[in-house]
Structure formats: C-alpha cells, structure tokens
N, C-alpha and C positions, 0 to 999 in steps of 0.2 A: 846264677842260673838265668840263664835268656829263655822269657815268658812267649809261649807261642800264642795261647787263649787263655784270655781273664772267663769263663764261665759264670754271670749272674745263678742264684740259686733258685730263679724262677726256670733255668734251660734245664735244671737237674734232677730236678723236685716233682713228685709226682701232686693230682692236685689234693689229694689228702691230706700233705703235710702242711700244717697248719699253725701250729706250738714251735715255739726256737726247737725240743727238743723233738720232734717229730721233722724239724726242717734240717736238725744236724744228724738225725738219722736216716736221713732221705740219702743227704749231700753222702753219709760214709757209704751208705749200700749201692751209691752211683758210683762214687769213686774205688771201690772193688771190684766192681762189673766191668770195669773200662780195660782194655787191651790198646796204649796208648802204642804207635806204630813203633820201629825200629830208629835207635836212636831218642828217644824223648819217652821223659817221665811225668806221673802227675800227684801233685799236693795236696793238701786241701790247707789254706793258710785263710783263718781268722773267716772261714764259713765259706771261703770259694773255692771251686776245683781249679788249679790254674796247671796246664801241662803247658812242660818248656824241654827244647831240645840239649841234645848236649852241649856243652861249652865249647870255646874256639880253643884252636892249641896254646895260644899263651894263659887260658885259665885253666885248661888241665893241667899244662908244665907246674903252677905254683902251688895247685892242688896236689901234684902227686910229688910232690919236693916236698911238701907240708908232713903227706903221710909219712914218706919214709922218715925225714930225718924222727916225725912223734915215735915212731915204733924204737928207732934205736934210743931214744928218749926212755921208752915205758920199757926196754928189753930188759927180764928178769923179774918182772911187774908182771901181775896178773892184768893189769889193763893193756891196750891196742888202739890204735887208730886205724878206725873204719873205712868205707868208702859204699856207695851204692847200696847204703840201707835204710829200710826206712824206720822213719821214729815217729811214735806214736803215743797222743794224747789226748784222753775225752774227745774222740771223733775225730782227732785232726791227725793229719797223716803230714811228715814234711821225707826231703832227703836233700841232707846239708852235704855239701863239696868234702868235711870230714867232721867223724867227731871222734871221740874220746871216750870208753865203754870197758864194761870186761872184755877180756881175748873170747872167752867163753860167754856166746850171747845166749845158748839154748835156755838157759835157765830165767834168763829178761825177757824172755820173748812176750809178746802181749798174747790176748787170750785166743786166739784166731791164727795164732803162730805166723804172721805178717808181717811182723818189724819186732822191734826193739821199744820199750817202754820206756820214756822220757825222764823214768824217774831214775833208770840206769846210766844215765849218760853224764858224763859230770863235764865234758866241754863241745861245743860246734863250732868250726870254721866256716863263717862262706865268702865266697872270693866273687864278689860283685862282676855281675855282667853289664855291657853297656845299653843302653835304652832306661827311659824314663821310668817306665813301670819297674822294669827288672831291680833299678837301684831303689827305686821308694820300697817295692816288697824288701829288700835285703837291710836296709837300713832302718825301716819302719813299721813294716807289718810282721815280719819274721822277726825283730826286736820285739815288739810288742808279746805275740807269742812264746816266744821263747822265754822270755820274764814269768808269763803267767804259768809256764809249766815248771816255772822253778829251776830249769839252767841255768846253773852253777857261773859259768864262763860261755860266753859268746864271742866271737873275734870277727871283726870283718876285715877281711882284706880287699881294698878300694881303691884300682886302678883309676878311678873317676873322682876323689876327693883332693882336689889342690896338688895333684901332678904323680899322688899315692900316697895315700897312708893306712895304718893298720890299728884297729881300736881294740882293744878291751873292755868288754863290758861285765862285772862280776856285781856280786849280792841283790840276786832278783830279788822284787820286792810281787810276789803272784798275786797280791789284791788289786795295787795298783797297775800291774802289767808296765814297769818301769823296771830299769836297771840303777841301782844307785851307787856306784863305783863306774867310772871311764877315763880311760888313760886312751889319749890319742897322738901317734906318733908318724912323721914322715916315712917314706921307705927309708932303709940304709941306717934307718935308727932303732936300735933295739928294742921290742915290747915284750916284758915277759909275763907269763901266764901264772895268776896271783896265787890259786888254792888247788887243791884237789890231787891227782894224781899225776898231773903234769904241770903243778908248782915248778918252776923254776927255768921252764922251755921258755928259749927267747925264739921269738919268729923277726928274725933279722933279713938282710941284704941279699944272706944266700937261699933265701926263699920265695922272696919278692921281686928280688932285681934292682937296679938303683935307682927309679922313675916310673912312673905308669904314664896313662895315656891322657890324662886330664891335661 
C-alpha cells in the first residue's frame, strides 16, 4: 500500500487526550470521522493515521491473482479470501491487499459493525508498494502489529527484496510483537502457507511473476 500522509498523533488528538489510552481513543474517534477522498484509504498502524492511495496496476494484478486462486483454494470451506476490508484491533484499524476469514463475516464483525475482528482472521497478505515508508510500514510496522494481534500467518509479497521474494511469517509471539517462524523465498520459487485454513496454498510464479522490480 503507497502511504500518502504519515499523520503525527499531535495532528489528530484533541488537546485532552492525554493517557496512551485517551491518545488511542482520540487517534480511533479521528479515524472514523475521516471521509478519506475517492480512491485512498486510511489505517491507523502502531498509533498513526496513515491514508494511502490505491495501488498501481502490477500490485492489484498480484493482489487479485492471490484472491482468486485463495477462494478456489478455500471453495467448499466455510472460509474466503477477502479484499477492501477492514480489520480491527484494540483501536487499530488496518486493510491488507488480502486476508483469509470466514466467507461469513457478519458474525466477526467488531462492535461498531466496521470491519472484521483480528481475532477472526487466520492469514494477511500484503504486496509491498514502492517508497521508503510504504516498504518499512509493510515489512516492520504492519509485522510488528500483526504479531501483537496474534495473526496466525502473514505473507509479504516484495517486489523490492533482491529482485522479489515472498515471506512467511507464522507463530506470533503478541508479547513480544515478533513472529517466530520465517520462510523467505525468491519469486518463481514455491512458499506454502504453514497452518490454518489455507495450510497447504503455495503462492508460487503464477501469482507473482518471475521478477520484481528490485
């Protein structure tokens, strides 16, 4: 996802909030208020609002090759692969390229009925945008998060890691906000998805391509 505005939480925060837990309830009641334009969406990742536009057409192409081949994956399966939803945890709101959830989200909805609860989701894909920020958020700050919320499986697909490669990351450790399993593979080379409900999906060549742009 390509970052349009990093938002400090002094731009977002009224000056009341004062307590981390008055300053993450600021950050969410800003980030619900926001009518981000057409085209671009907004997160809140590890206490910031950050809104980013949509991706360019080679990162939707591998995002939407992703989803379909996960669905014929999961068909038969009470679970789906996602797109354009958001997921939510203790304040923080994200929306990954895809994830991995029941077909039926009504019932995971969070309490505000605005996404999907983090604790339903048992994998996320995101498919790295280029610029500096874009890759440290998807590499580092969205890992980080995503450990601490307990997802299962993370996958990043990195046009920008030594020409493309595609990682695995499984058994979040949420104290440490670490992942302690990682399997990291070239394009063109097989990576399959360790546990859960789409154990055994490889994200190979005809999802990635044979190169990225590193």
């Amino acid at each position: 996802m390509t970052a349009l505005a990093h938002e400090t939480l002094e731009a977002v925060m009224p000056e009341v909030a004062t307590s981390p837990s008055d300053q993450d309830e600021a950050v969410w009641q800003s980030w619900k208020a926001m009518d981000p334009p057409e085209g671009y969406h907004a997160e809140i990742v590890e206490g910031f609002i950050e809104v980013s536009p949509t991706g360019r057409l080679s990162h939707s192409g591998i995002a939407n090759r992703l989803r379909r081949s996960l669905d014929r994956f999961l068909d038969r399966s009470e679970f789906a692969a996602h797109q354009d939803t958001n997921v939510i945890h203790d304040r923080r709101a994200w929306i990954p390229d895809v994830l991995v959830a029941p077909e039926d989200l009504e019932e995971h909805g969070s309490e505000d009925g605005i996404g999907v609860k983090a604790s339903a989701v048992h994998v996320i894909i995101e498919v790295v945008s280029p610029g500096h920020d874009n890759i440290t958020r998807d590499r580092t700050r969205k890992r980080r998060e995503y450990a601490r919320a307990g997802i299962a499986v993370y996958v990043l697909i990195d046009d920008y890691d030594a020409g493309g490669t595609v990682t695995v990351l499984s058994a979040p450790d949420p104290e440490s906000a670490v992942y302690q399993d990682e399997v990291r593979a070239s394009y063109g080379t097989g990576v399959t998805v360790p546990s859960g409900p789409a154990k055994g999906f490889t994200i190979g060549g005809d999802i990635t391509g044979p190169g990225g742009a590193g």
